[in-house]
C-alpha positions in Angstrom: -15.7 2.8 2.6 -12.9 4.3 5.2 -10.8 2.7 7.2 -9.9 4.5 10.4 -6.1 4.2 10.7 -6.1 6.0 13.9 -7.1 2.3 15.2 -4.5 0.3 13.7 -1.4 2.1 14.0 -0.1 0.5 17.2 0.0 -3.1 15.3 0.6 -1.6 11.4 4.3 -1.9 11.4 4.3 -5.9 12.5 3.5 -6.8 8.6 7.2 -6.2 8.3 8.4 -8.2 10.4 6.8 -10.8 7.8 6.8 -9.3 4.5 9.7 -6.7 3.8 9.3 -5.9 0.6 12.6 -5.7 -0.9 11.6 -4.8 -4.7 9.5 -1.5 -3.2 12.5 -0.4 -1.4 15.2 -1.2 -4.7 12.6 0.4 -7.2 12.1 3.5 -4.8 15.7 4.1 -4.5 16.4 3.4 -8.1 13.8 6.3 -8.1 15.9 8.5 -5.8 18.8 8.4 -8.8 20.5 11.5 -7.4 21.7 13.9 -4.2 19.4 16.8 -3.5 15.7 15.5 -4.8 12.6 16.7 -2.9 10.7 13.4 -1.9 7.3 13.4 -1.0 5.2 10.2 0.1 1.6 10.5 0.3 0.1 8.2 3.1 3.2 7.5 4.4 1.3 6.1 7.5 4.3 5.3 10.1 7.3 6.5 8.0 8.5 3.2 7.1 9.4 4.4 4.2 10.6 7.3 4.8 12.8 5.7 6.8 14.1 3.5 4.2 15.2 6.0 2.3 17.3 8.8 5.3 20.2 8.1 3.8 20.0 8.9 0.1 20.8 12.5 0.8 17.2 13.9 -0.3 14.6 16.0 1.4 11.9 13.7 2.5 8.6 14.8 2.8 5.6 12.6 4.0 1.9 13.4 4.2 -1.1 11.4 5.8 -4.4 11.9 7.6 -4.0 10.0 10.8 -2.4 11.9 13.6 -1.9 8.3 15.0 0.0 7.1 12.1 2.2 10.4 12.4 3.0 10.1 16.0 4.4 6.6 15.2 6.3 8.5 11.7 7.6 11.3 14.0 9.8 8.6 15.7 10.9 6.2 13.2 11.7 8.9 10.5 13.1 12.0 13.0 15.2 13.3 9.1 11.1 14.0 7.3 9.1 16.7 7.5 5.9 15.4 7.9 2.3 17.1 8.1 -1.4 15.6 8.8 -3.1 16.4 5.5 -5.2 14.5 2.9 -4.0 13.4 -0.5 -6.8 15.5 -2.0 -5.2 18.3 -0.5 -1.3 18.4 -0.3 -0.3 22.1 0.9 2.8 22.0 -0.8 3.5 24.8 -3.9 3.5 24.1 -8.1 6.8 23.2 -9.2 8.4 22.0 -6.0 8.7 18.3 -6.2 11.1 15.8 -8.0 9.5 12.9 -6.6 5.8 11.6 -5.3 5.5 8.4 -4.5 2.4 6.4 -2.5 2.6 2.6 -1.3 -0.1 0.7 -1.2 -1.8 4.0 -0.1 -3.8 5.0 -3.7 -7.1 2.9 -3.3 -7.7 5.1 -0.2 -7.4 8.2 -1.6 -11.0 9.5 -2.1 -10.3 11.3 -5.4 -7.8 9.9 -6.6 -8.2 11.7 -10.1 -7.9 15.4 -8.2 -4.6 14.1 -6.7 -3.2 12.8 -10.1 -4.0 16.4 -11.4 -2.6 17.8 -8.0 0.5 15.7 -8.5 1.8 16.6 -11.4 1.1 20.3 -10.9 3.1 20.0 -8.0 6.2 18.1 -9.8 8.9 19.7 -11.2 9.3 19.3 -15.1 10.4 15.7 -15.5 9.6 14.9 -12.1 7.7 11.8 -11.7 4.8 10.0 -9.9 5.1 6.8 -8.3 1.9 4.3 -7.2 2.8 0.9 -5.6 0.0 -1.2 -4.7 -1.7 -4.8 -5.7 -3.8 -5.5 -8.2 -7.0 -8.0 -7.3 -8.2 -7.3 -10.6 -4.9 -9.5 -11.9 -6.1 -13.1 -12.6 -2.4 -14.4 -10.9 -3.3 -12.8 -7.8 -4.0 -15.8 -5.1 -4.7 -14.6 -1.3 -6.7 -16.8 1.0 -8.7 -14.1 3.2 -10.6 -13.6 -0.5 -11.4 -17.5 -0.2 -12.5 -17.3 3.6 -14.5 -14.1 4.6 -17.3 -13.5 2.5 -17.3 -9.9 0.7 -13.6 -9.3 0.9 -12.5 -9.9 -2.8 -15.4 -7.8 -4.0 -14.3 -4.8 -1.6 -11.1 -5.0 -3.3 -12.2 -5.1 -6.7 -14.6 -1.8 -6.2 -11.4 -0.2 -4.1 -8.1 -1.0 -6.5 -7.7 0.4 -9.9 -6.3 -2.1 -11.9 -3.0 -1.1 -13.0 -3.8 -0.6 -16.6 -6.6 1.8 -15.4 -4.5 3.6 -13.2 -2.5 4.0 -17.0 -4.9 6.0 -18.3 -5.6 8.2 -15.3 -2.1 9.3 -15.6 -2.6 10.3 -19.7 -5.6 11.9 -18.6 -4.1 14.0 -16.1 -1.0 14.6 -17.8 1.4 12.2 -17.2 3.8 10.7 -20.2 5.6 7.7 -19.9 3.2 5.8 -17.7 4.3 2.4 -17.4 3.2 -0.9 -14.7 6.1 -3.3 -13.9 5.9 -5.9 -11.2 8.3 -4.9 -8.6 7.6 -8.0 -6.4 5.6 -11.2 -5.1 4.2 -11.4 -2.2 4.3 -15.0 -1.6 4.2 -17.6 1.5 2.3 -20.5 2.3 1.1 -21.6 5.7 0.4 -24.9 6.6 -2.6 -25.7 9.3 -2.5 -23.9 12.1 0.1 -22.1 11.0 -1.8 -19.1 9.6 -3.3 -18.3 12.8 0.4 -16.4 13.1 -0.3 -14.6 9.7 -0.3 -10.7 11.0 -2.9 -9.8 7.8 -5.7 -12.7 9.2 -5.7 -10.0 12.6 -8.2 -7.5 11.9 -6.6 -4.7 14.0 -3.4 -4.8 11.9 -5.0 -5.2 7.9 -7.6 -2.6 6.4 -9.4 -5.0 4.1 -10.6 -7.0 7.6 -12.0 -3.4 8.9 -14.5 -3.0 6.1 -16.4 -6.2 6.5 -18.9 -6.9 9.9 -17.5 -8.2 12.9 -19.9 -11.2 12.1 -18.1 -11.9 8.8 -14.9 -11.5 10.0 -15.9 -14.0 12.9 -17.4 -16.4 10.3 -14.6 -16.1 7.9 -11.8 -16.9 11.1 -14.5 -19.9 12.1 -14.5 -21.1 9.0 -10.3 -21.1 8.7 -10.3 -23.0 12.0 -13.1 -26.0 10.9 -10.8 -26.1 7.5 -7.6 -27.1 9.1 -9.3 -29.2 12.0 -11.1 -31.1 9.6 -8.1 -31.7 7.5 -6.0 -33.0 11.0 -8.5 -35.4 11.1 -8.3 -36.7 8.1 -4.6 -37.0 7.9 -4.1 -34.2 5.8 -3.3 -30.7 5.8 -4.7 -27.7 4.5 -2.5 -24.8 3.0 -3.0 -21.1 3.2 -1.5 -19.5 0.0 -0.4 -15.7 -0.5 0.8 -15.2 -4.2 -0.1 -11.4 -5.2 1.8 -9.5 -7.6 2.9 -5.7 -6.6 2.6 -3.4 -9.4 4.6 0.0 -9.9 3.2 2.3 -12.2 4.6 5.5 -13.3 4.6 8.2 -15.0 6.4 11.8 -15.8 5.5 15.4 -15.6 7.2 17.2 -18.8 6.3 20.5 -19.9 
C-alpha cells in the first residue's frame, strides 16, 4: 500500500499548526549533542525538520521520493542539501554519517530491513540511527479515525512495526544499544462538531485516510456526523479522543 505524497504536500504542513511535537524536536536535538555532525533525515517530506534543527551548526542532509514534498523542503530548509531518492537507496558513501534519523516516515519504507543494513553501513563508528513514529500495536494508543472508518486500524497494524520489533531489526542488522522511549503524547479531545476542524479527519492532508475507498472514508465521515447529531439531540455530547504514544527507538553503529 503507497501513499502518493506528491498529492498531499500542499496541505501536509497544517498538522503543525495543531500538533507541534515538542519531545521530537528536544530528543532530536539532544541527538545533535555537538558542532560539525553530518545529519541526514530520510523522508524528510517538507523539511520541517530540517528546519528545526538550521541552527545547531551541523550539515543537514534530507532525502525523500516526492519531488512535491521537495519543492515545499527547498523553501522552508534553504541551509539542507536535499535529493529525491528512496530510503532503499540513499546515494550517500560508507562511513559518512553521524546521524540518520526518520519521523514518522519508517512504515513507508518498502524494505525497511535493506535500509537498517544500509544505515548503519553508511554511519560512522558510533554514529546512530534514529526512528520516530507511533505504535498502533500499543494497547494505550486511543485515536478515533480507528473507531469510525472501517479498515483503518488494521492498515496500521500490517504497516507499523511495533517498537519492540523494530528492536530486533536493529540487532539483526547491526545495531547495539537499541532502545524505545516515549518521546511524547499526542493528546486532544474534540467535542461535537468540533472535530470537523481536526486537520488528520481531511483525507488530503493524512496518509492513513488515502489507503482506504473513497466509500469508506465517505462512510466513516457520515458516520462521525450522525454520532455527534444524535448526541445534540439528546442533550449530550460526544467526544473525539486522540491519546497515542510516540516512540523513539535507537540504536548505535560501533565497529
Amino acid at each position: 500500500m503507497a501513499v502518493d505524497y506528491n498529492r498531499l504536500a500542499d496541505r501536509f504542513d497544517e498538522r503543525y499548526e495543531h500538533v507541534t511535537y515538542p519531545g521530537v524536536l528536544a530528543q532530536l536535538r539532544r541527538l545533535i549533542d555537538r558542532p560539525g555532525l553530518d545529519a541526514l533525515e530520510v523522508g524528510c517530506g517538507t523539511g520541517h525538520w530540517l528546519a528545526a534543527l538550521s541552527d545547531l551548526g551541523v550539515s543537514l542532509l534530507g532525502v525523500d521520493p516526492s519531488s512535491a514534498m521537495l519543492q515545499k523542503a527547498r523553501s522552508k530548509a534553504p541551509r539542507a542539501a536535499l535529493v529525491c531518492a528512496r530510503a532503499e537507496q540513499l546515494p550517500f558513501s560508507c562511513n559518512s554519517l553521524d546521524l540518520i534519523f526518520c519521523v514518522n516516515a519508517f512504515h513507508h519504507f518498502s524494505d525497511a530491513n535493506k535500509f537498517l543494513r544500509d544505515a548503519r553501513l553508511l554511519l560512522r563508528s558510533e554514529g546512530q540511527l534514529a526512528i520516530f513514529g507511533i505504535d498502533p500495536h500499543a494497547p494505550e494508543t486511543n485515536w478515533y479515525l480507528y473507531d469510525y472508518f472501517s479498515g483503518l486500524r488494521e492498515i496500521d497494524l500490517q504497516r507499523f512495526l511495533p517498537h519492540a520489533a523494530i528492536r530486533r531489526a536493529l540487532a539483526e542488522a547491526g545495531f547495539h544499544d537499541a532502545v524505545t522511549k516515549t518521546v511524547e503524547r499526542i493528546q486532544k479531545t474534540y467535542s461535537g462538531q468540533e472535530v470537523l476542524g481536526d486537520p488528520f479527519l481531511d483525507r488530503t492532508s493524512t496518509s492513513q485516510l488515502q489507503l482506504i475507498s473513497e466509500e469508506a472514508y465517505a462512510q466513516g465521515k457520515r458516520a462521525i456526523i450522525s454520532r455527534y447529531e444524535t448526541d445534540n439531540e439528546s442533550g449530550s455530547e460526544v467526544r473525539f479522543v486522540i491519546d497515542t504514544p510516540l516512540f523513539a527507538t535507537t540504536g548505535k553503529r560501533k565497529n
